[in-house]
C-alpha positions as MATLAB code, in Angstrom:
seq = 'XXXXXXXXXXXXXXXXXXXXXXXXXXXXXXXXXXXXXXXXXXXXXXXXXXXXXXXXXXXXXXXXXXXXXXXXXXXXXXXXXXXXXXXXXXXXXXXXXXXXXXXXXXXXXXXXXXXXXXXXXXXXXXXXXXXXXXXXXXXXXXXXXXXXXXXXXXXXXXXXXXXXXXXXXXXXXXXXXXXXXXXXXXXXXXXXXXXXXXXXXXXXXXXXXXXXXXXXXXXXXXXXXX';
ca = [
     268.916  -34.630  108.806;
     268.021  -38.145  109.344;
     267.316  -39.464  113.127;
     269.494  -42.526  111.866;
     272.716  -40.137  111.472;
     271.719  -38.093  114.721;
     271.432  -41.925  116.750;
     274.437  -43.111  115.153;
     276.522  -40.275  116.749;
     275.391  -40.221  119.948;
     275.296  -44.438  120.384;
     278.822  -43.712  119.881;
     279.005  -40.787  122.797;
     277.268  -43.132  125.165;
     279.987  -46.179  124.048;
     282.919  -43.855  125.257;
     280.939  -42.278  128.439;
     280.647  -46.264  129.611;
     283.752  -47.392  128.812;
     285.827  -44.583  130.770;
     283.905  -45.499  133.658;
     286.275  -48.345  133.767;
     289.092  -45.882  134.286;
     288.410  -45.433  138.006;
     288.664  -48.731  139.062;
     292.144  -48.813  138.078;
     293.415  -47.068  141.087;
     292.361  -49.889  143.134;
     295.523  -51.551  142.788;
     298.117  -48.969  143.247;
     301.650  -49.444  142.475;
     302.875  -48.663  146.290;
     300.718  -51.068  147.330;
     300.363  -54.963  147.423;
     296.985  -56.244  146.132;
     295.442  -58.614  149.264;
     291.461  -59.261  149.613;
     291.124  -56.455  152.288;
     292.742  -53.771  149.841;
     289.833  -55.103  147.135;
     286.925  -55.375  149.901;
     287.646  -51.971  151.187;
     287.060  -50.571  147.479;
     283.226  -51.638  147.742;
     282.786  -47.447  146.512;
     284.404  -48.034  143.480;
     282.372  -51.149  142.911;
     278.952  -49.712  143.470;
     279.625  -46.079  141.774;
     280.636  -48.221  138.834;
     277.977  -50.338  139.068;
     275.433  -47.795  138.995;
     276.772  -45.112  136.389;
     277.336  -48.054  133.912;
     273.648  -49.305  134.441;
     272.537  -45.693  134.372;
     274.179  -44.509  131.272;
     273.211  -48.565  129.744;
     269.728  -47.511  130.494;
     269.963  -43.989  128.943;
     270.792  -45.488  126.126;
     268.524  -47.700  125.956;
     265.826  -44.846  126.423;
     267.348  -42.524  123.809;
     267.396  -44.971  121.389;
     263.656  -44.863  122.195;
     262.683  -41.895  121.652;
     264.668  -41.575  118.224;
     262.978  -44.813  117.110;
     259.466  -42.284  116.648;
     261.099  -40.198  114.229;
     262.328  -40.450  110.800;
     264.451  -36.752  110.802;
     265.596  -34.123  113.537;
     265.669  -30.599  112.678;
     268.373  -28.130  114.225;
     266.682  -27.751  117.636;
     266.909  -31.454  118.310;
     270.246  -31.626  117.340;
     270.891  -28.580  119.858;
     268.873  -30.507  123.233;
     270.589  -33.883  121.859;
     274.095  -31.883  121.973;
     273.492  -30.773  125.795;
     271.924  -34.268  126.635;
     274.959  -35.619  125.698;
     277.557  -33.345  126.936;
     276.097  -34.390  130.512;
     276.160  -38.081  129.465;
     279.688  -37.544  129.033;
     280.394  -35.938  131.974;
     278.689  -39.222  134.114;
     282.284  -40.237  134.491;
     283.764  -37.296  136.841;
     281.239  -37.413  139.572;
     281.100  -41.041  139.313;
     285.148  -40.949  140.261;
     284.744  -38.497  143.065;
     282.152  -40.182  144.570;
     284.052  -43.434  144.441;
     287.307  -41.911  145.312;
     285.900  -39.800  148.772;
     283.622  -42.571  150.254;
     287.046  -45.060  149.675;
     288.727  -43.145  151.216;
     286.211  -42.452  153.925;
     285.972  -46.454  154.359;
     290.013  -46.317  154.798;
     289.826  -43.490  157.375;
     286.775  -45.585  159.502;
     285.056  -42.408  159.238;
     281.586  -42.930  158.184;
     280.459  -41.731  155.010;
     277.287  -39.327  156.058;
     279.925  -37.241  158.136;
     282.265  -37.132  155.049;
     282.546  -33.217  153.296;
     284.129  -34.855  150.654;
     281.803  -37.637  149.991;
     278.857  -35.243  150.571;
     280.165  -32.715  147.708;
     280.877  -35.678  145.414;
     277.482  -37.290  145.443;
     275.686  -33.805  145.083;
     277.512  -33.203  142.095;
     276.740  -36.803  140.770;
     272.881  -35.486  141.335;
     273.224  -32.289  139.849;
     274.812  -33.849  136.308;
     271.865  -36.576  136.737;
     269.348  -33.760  137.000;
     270.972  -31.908  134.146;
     270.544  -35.217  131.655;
     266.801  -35.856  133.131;
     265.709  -32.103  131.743;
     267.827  -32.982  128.583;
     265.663  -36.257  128.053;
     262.384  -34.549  128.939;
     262.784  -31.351  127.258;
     263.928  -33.513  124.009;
     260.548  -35.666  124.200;
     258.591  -33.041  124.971;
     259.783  -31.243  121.812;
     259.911  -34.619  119.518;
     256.257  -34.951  120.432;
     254.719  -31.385  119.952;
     256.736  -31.520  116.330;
     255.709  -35.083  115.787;
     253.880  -33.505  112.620;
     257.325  -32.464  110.864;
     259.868  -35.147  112.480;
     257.981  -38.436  113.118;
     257.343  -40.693  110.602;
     254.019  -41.621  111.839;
     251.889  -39.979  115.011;
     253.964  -40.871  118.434;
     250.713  -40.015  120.351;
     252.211  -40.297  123.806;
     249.749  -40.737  126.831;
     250.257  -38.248  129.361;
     250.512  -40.447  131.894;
     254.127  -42.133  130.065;
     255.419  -38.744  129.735;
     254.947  -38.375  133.223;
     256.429  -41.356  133.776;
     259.129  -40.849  131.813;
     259.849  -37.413  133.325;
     259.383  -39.007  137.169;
     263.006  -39.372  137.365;
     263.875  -36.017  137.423;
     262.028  -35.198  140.860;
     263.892  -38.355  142.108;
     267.282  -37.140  141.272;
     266.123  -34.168  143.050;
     265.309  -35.649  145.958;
     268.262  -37.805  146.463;
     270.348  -34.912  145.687;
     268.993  -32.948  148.691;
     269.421  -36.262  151.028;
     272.883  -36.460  149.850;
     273.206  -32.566  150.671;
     271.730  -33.227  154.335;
     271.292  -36.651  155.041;
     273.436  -39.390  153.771;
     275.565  -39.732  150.676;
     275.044  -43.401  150.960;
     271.965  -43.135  150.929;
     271.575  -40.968  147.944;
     273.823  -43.052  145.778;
     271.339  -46.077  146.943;
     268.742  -44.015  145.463;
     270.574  -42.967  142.463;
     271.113  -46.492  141.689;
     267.148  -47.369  142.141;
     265.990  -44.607  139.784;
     268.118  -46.462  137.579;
     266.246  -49.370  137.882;
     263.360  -47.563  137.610;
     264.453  -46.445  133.803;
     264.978  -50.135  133.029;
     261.216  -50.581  132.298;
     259.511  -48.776  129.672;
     257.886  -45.839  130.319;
     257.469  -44.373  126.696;
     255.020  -45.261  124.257;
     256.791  -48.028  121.923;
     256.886  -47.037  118.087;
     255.977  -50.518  116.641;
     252.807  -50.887  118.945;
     252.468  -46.635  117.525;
     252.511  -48.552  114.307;
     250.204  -51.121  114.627;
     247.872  -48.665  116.123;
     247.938  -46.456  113.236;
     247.377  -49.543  111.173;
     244.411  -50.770  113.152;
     242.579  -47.294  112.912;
     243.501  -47.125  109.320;
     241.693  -50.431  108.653;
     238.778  -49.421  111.112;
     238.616  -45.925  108.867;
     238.765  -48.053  105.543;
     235.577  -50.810  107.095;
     233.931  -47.855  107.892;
     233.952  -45.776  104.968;
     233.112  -49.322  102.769;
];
């Protein structure tokens, strides 16, 4: 199958993962309730866990469109990893409401938010779907690379040092998953929200640059041999 096909589908997964996130800010302005500033200032949770889901899925994007950009065709195991990546994509929206949800109403209550059960639960289950779609992405370029031969239209040649990059995320959502467990759900989400960041900048190896480099040692081959 071509990549194109396979990139078409999921760009529009990731469109309607995003655009639900919307969804939980709509129950900021409740129907028994009269909208005043304090009801909106005291929903700073809802602000921030949409802020940093949309930026995170944005960015995941951003990075899977990446990594399909080195290949030309996906075979069936592709296909499979994309399907899983995905399904936690998707999901980005549910943790991202109970996280919002428990540390409003912890705000509400006065009750701060490391002592909160709820609040705790909600952003270790945000970490564990992040931690799911971080072994989707690396086990996906991991496999794109080692079958570069068959799928890519020319060699992706990835440095070890940008898969490691790439794949540095992963012991950061594990990380802020345990301080969320034991220390601080604030300070997790925080966290979450800075690995996001982090996956703004490029970490993988950039196909046109892959390009140009195969053209430059192509040329150097060709001077050679003349």
């Amino acid at each position: 199958m071509s990549s194109r096909r396979a990139e078409s589908f999921s760009d529009g997964v990731f469109a309607v993962a995003i655009t639900v996130l919307v969804f939980n800010l709509l129950s900021i302005a409740r129907p028994d309730q009269v909208v005043s500033y304090h009801l909106l200032l005291i929903a700073w949770p809802q602000y921030a866990a949409y802020v940093v889901s949309f930026l995170t899925i944005g960015i995941m994007w951003l990075n899977h469109h990446t990594m399909l950009s080195h290949v030309s065709r996906v075979d069936r195991v592709t296909l499979v990893i994309n399907t899983f990546l995905l399904m936690g994509v998707v999901a980005v929206p549910f943790p991202t409401a109970l996280i919002a949800d428990n540390l409003a109403a912890t705000a509400r209550a006065n009750v701060p938010a490391s002592t909160a059960a709820g609040a705790q639960v909600a952003t270790v289950v945000y970490g564990l779907v992040m931690i799911a779609i971080s072994i989707g992405f690396s086990g996906m370029w991991l496999y794109l690379a080692a079958h570069q031969e068959s799928l890519a239209a020319r060699p992706i040649r990835p440095p070890r040092q940008a898969t490691v990059r790439f794949s540095a995320g992963l012991l950061g959502y594990i990380i802020a998953t345990l301080i969320a467990a034991f220390v601080s759900p604030g300070v997790a989400l925080a966290m979450y929200g800075l690995i996001a960041v982090y996956y703004l900048f490029e970490h993988l190896p950039d196909s046109a640059e892959a390009a140009d480099a195969e053209e430059s040692d192509l040329a150097g081959a060709e001077s050679d041999g003349g």
